[in-house]
LUMDREN-816191 format. One record per residue: residue number from 0; x, y, z of N, C-alpha, C, CB in turn. Coordinates in steps of 0.2 Angstrom, whole numbers, m for minus. Atoms other than C-alpha are relative to their C-alpha. Glycine has a CB too. Example, Ala and Ser with C-alpha at 12.3 -4.5 7.8 and 13.67 -1.06 7.14 Angstrom:
0,4,m6,0,62,m22,39,4,6,0,m5,0,6
1,m4,m6,m1,68,m5,36,m4,5,3,2,2,m7
# end
This chain:
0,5,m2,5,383,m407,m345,m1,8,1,m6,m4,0
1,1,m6,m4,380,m391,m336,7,6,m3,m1,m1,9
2,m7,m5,1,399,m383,m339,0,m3,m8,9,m3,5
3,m1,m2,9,397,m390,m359,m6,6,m2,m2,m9,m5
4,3,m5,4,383,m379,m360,1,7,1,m5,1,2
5,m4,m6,m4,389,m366,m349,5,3,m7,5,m2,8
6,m6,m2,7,405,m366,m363,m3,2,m7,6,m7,m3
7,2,0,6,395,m367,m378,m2,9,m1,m6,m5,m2
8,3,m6,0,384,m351,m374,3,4,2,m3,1,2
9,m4,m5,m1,398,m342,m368,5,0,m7,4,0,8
10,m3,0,6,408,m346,m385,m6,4,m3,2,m6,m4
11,3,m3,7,392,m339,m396,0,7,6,m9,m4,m3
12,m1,m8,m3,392,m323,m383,3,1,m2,0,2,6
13,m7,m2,4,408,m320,m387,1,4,m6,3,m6,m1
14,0,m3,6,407,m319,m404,m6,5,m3,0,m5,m3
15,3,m7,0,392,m306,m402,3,7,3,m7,m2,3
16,m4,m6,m4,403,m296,m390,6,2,m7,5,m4,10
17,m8,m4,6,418,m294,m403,m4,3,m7,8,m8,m5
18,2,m4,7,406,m291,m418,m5,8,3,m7,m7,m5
19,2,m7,m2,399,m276,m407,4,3,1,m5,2,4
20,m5,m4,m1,415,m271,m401,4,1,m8,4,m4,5
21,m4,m2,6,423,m271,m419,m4,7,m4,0,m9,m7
22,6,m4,2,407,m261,m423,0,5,1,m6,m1,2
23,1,m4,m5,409,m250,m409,7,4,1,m2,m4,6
24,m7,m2,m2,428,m250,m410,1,1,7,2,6,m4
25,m1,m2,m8,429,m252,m390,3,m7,3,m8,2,4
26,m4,6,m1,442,m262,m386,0,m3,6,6,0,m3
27,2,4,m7,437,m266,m368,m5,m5,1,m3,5,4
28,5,5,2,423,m274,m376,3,m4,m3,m5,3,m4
29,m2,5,4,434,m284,m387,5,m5,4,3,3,m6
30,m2,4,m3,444,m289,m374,m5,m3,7,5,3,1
31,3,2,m3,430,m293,m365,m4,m8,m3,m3,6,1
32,3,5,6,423,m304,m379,6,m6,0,m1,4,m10
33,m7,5,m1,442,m313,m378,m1,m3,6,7,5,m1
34,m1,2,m3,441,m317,m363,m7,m5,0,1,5,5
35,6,5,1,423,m326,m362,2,m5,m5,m7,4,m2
36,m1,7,5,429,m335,m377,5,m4,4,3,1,m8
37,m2,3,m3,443,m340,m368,m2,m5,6,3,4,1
38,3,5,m2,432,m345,m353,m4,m6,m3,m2,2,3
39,4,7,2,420,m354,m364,2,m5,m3,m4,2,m3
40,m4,6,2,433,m365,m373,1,m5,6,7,3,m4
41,m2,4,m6,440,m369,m355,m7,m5,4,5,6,5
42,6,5,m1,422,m374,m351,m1,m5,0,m4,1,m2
43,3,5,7,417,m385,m364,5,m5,0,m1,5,m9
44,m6,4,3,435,m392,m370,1,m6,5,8,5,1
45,m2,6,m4,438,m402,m354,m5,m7,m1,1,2,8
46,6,3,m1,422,m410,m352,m3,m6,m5,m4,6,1
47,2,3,6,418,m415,m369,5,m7,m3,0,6,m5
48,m6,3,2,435,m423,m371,m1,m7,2,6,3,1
49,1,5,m6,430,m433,m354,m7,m5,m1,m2,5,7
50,2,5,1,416,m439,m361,0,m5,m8,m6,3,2
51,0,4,4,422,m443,m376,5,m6,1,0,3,m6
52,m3,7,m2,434,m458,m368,m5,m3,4,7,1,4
53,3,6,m3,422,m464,m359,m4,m2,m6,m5,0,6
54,2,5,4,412,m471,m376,6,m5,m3,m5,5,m4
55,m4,5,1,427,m480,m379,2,m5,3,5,1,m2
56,0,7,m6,430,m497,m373,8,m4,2,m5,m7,m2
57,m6,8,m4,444,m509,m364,6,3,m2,m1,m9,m5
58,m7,m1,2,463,m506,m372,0,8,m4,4,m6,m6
59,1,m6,5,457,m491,m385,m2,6,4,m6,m3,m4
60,2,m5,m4,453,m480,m370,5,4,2,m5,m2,6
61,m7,m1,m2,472,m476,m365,2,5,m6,4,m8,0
62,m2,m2,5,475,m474,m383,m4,9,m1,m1,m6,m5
63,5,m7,4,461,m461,m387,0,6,5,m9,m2,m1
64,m1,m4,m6,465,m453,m369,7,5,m2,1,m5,8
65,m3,m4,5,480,m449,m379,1,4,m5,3,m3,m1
66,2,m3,5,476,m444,m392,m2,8,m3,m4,m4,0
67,3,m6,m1,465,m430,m387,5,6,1,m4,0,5
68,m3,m4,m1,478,m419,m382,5,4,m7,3,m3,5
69,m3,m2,5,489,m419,m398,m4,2,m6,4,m3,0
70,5,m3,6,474,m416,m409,m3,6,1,m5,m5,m3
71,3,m5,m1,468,m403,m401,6,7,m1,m4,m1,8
72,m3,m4,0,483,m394,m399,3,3,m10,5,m4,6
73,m2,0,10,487,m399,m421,m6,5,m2,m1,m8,m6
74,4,m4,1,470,m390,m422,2,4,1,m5,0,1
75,m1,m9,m5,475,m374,m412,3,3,m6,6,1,9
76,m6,m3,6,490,m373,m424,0,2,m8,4,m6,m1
77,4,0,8,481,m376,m442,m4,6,3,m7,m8,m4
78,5,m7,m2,467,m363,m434,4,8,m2,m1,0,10
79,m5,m7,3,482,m349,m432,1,1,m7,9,m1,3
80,m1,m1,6,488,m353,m447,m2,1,m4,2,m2,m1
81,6,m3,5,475,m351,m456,m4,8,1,m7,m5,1
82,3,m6,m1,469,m336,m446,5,6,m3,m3,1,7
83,m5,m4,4,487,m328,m452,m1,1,m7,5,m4,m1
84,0,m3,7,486,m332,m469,m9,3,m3,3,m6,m6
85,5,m6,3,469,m323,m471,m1,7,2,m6,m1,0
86,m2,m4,m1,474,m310,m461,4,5,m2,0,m1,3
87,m6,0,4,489,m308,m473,m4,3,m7,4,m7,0
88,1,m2,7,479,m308,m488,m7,5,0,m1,m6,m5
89,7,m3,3,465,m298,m483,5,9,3,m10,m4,5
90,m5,m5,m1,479,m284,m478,0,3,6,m2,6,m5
91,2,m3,m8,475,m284,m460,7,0,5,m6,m7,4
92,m7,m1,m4,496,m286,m455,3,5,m7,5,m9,3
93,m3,m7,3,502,m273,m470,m6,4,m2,5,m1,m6
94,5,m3,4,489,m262,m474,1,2,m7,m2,5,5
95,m2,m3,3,498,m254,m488,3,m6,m3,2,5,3
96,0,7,6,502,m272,m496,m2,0,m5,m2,m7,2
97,3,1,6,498,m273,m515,m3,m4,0,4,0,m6
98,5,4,1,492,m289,m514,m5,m3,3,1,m3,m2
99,9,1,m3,478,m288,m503,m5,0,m4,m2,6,4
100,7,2,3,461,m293,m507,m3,8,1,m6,m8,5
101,3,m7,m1,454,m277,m498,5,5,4,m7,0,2
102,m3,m5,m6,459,m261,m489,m1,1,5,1,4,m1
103,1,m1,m8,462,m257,m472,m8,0,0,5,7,3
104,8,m3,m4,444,m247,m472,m3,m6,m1,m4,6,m3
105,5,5,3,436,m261,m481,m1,m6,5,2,m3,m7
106,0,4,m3,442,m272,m470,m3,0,7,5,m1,0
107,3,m1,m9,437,m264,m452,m7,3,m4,6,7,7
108,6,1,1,421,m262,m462,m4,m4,1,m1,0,m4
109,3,5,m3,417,m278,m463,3,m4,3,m3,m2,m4
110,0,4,m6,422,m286,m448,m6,0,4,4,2,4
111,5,4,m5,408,m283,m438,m6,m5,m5,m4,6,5
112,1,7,3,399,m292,m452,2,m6,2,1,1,m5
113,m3,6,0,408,m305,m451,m1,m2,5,6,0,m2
114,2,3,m9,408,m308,m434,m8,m2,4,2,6,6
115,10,2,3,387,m306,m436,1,m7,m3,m5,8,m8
116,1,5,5,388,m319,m448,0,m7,2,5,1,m4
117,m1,8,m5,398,m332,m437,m3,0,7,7,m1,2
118,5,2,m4,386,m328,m423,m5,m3,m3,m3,6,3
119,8,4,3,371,m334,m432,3,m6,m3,m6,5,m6
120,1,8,m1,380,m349,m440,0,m5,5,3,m2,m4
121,m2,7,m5,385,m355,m422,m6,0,4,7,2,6
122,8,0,m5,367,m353,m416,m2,m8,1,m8,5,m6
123,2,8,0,363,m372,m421,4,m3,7,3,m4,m9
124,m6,3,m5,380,m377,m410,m4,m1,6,6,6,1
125,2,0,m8,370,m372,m394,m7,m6,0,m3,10,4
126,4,8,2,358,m390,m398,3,m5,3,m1,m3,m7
127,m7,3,m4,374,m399,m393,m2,m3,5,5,5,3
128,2,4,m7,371,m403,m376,m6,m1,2,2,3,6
129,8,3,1,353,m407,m378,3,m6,m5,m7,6,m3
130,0,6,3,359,m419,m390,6,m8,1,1,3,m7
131,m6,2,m4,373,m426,m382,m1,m7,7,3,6,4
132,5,6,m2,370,m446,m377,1,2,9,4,m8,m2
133,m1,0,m6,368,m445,m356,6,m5,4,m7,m3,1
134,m4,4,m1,376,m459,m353,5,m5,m5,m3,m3,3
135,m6,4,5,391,m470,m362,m6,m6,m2,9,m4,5
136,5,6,1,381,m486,m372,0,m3,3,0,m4,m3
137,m1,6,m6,379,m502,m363,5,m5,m3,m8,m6,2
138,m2,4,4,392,m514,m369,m6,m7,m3,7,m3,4
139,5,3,5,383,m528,m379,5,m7,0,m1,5,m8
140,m1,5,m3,386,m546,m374,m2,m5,m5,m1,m1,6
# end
């Protein structure tokens, strides 16, 4: 429980470290913000995964042990891919693309908005491991 909190709150750090580094343009800071997210995923990721096979029971715990790995990894993939194509249309890999939404400046305008933004909606997130059952149910006879 302790390393899922540890991860969460170093994921919402994170994302206050890049929206001042984007702000700041200081990219020691941004790679500083990258790295914390990195640890805080690796925090969190394992832990959570661990307790989510144990609320599964008997033959179904194998399967779902399986499971975890390739959806996490289909997520990773949709994530990129998504972060591509808005990176794409908001003109952030050609800057000089016609059919960007906005331009370069507009764009490193509002990034550190943006990154503000998704700090405060991940605020709720850190409730998590306070809400997070203690123990697996009792089976039920």
């Amino acid at each position: 429980r302790l390393w899922i909190t540890a991860g969460l709150y170093a994921i919402w750090l994170s994302v206050a470290l890049s929206a001042a580094a984007l702000h700041f343009a200081s990219l020691p800071l941004f790679l500083l913000s990258l790295t914390l997210l990195g640890l805080g995923l690796g925090w969190q990721n394992i832990f959570i995964e661990k307790i989510s096979v144990q609320f599964v029971r008997g033959r179904e715990r194998d399967r779902a042990a399986a499971m975890l790995p390739p959806m996490d990894n289909a997520a990773s993939a949709f994530g990129a891919a998504l972060a591509g194509l808005v990176a794409l249309n908001l003109s952030l890999i050609n800057p000089d693309a016609p059919n960007g939404l906005f331009s370069a400046n507009e764009v490193q305008s509002f990034a550190p908005l943006m990154s503000a933004l998704f700090f405060v909606l991940l605020t709720p997130i850190l409730v998590l491991p306070y809400i997070l059952p203690k123990t697996p149910p009792r089976k039920i006879t």
